[in-house]
C-alpha positions in Angstrom: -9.2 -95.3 -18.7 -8.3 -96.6 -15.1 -6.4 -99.8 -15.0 -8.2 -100.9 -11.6 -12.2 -101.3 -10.5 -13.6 -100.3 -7.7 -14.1 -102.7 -5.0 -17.9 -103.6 -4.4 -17.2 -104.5 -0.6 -20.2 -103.0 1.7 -22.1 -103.8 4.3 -25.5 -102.8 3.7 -27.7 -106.2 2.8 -30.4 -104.2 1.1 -28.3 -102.3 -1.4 -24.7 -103.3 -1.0 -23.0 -105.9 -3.5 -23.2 -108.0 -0.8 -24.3 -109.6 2.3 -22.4 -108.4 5.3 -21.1 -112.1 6.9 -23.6 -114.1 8.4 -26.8 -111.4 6.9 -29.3 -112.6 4.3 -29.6 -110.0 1.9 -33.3 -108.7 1.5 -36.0 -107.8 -0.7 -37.0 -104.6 -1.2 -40.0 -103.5 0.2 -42.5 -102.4 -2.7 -43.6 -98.9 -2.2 -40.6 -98.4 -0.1 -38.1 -95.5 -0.6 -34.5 -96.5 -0.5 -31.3 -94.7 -2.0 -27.9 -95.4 -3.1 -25.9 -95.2 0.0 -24.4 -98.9 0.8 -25.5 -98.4 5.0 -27.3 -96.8 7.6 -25.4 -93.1 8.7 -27.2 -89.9 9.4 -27.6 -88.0 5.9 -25.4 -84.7 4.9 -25.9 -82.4 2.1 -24.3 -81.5 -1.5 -24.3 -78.0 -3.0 -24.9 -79.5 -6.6 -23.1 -76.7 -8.4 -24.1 -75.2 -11.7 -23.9 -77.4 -15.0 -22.4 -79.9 -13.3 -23.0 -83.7 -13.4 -22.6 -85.2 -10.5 -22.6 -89.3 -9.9 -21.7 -92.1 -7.5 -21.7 -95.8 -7.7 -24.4 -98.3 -6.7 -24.7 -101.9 -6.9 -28.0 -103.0 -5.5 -27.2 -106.8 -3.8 -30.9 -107.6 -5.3 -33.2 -106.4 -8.5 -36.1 -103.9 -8.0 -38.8 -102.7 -10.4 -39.0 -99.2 -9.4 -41.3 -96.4 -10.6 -40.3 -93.0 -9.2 -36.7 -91.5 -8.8 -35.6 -88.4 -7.8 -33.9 -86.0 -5.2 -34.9 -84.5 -1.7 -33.9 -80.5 -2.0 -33.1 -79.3 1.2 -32.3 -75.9 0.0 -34.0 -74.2 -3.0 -33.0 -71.6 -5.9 -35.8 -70.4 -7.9 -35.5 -71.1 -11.7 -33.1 -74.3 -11.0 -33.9 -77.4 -13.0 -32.1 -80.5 -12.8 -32.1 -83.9 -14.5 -31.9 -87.4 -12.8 -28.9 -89.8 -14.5 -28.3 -93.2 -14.5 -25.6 -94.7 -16.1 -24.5 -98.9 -16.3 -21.1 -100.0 -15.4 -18.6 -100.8 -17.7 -16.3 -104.2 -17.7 -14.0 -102.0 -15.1 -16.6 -100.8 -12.8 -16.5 -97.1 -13.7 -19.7 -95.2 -15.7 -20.3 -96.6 -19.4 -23.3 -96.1 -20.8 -26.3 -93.7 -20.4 -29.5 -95.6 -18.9 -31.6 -92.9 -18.0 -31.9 -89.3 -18.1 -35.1 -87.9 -16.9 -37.0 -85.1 -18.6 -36.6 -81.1 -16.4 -37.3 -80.7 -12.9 -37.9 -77.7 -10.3 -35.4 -77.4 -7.8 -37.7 -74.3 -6.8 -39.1 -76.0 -3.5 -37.8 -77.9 -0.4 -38.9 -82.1 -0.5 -38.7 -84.7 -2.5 -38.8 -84.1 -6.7 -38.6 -87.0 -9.0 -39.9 -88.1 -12.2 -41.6 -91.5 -13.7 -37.8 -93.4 -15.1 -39.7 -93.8 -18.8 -37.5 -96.3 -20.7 -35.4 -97.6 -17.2 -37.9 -100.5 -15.4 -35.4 -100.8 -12.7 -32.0 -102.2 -11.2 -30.8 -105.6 -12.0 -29.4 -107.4 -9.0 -25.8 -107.5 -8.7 -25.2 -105.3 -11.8 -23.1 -101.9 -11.0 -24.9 -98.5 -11.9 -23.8 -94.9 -11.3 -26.5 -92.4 -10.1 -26.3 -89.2 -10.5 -28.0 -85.7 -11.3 -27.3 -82.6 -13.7 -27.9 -79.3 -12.4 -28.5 -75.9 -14.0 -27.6 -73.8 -11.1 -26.3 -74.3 -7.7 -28.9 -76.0 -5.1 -28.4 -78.1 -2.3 -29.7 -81.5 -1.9 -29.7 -84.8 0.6 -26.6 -86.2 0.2 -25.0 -90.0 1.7 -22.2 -89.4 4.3 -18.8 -90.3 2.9 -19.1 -92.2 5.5 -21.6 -94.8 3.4 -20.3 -94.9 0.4 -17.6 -96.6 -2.0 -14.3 -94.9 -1.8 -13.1 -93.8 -5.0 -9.3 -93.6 -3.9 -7.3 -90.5 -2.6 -5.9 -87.6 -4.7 -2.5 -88.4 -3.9 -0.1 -90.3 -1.5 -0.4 -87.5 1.1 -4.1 -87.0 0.5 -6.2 -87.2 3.4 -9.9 -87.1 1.9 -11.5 -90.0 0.2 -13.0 -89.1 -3.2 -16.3 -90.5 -3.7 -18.0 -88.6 -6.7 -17.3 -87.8 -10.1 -18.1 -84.8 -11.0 -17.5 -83.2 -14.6 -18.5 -79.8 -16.5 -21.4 -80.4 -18.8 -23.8 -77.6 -20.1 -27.4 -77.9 -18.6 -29.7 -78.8 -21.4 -32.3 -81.7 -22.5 -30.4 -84.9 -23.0 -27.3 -83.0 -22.4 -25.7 -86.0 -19.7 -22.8 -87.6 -22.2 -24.2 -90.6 -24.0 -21.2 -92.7 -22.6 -19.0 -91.6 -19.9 -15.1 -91.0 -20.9 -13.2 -91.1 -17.7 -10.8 -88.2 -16.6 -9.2 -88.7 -13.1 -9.4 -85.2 -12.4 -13.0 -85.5 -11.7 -12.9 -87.6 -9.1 -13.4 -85.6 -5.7 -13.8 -85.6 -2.5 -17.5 -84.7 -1.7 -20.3 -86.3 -0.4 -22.3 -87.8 -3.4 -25.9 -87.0 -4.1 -28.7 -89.2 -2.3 -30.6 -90.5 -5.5 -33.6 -91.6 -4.2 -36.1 -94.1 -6.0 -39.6 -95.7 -5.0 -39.8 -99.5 -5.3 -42.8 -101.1 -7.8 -45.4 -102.4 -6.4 
């Protein structure tokens, strides 16, 4: 296990762990869409891989109920199924335990997919989370800019990519997302982590 935590230093007032100086941090808007990226940059895309877990941090600077979750494919494979994750952060910042893992989804069609969270009511404000999604075969989905999102630190001293994801081998299957996440710093890397998108309560 890591002897450091992740700094939650952002600038985004809606969804950062904090204000950025001098900005109020605000509510959510019910019925509003938001995702886990910590500001504003022009979205990329992920190629999710196949059984592969996927997840990046998020710590919401205020609590929402929230009643949909899901993922906006912007390239399809026909048969692909995925799962939406959501693990809590442990005492050190990285993934703990399992929250949420949502029942099979299509990845057959282009838009948005989610699913009802059954069993997760929402985020807690200033509580850490790590959101992520298992895939059965490679897809490619919104994704945050590493530009908008915690760094996860470098591979090595001569490493010029920021990691930002951990991503780890697990066989595609119902409930098949580790009931608590064992860290291995080899699956840290350097991609841009999934956009993980959820629908505020009204």
């Amino acid at each position: 296990m890591p002897t450091v935590t992740i700094p939650r230093v952002v600038s985004n007032p809606n969804l950062g762990a904090g204000a950025a100086p001098g900005v109020p941090s605000l509510a959510l808007i019910a019925g509003g869409y938001y995702d886990n990226a910590d500001r504003a940059v022009v979205s990329a895309t992920l190629a999710t891989g196949a059984n592969a877990l996927t997840l990046a941090p998020f710590w919401p600077a205020m609590g929402a109920a929230i009643d949909n979750i899901g993922v906006a494919i912007a390239t399809a494979t026909a048969g692909a199924l995925f799962h939406i994750v959501i693990y809590g952060a442990g005492a050190d910042g990285w993934p703990g335990n399992k929250l949420y893992e949502s029942s099979d989804l299509s990845a057959a069609l282009t838009g948005y997919v989610g699913a009802t969270p059954l069993g997760f009511s929402g985020f807690a404000g200033g509580a850490g989370y790590w959101l992520g999604l298992l895939a059965s075969a490679n897809f490619v989905v919104r994704a945050i800019s590493q530009a908008a999102t915690a760094p996860l630190g470098l591979s090595n001293g001569a490493g010029t990519a920021y990691n930002s994801v951990l991503r780890k081998a697990v066989q595609f299957g119902p409930g098949m997302a580790p009931a608590t996440w064992v860290y291995i710093d080899s699956e840290r890397q350097p991609i841009t982590p999934p956009s993980i998108r959820f629908r505020v309560a009204a």
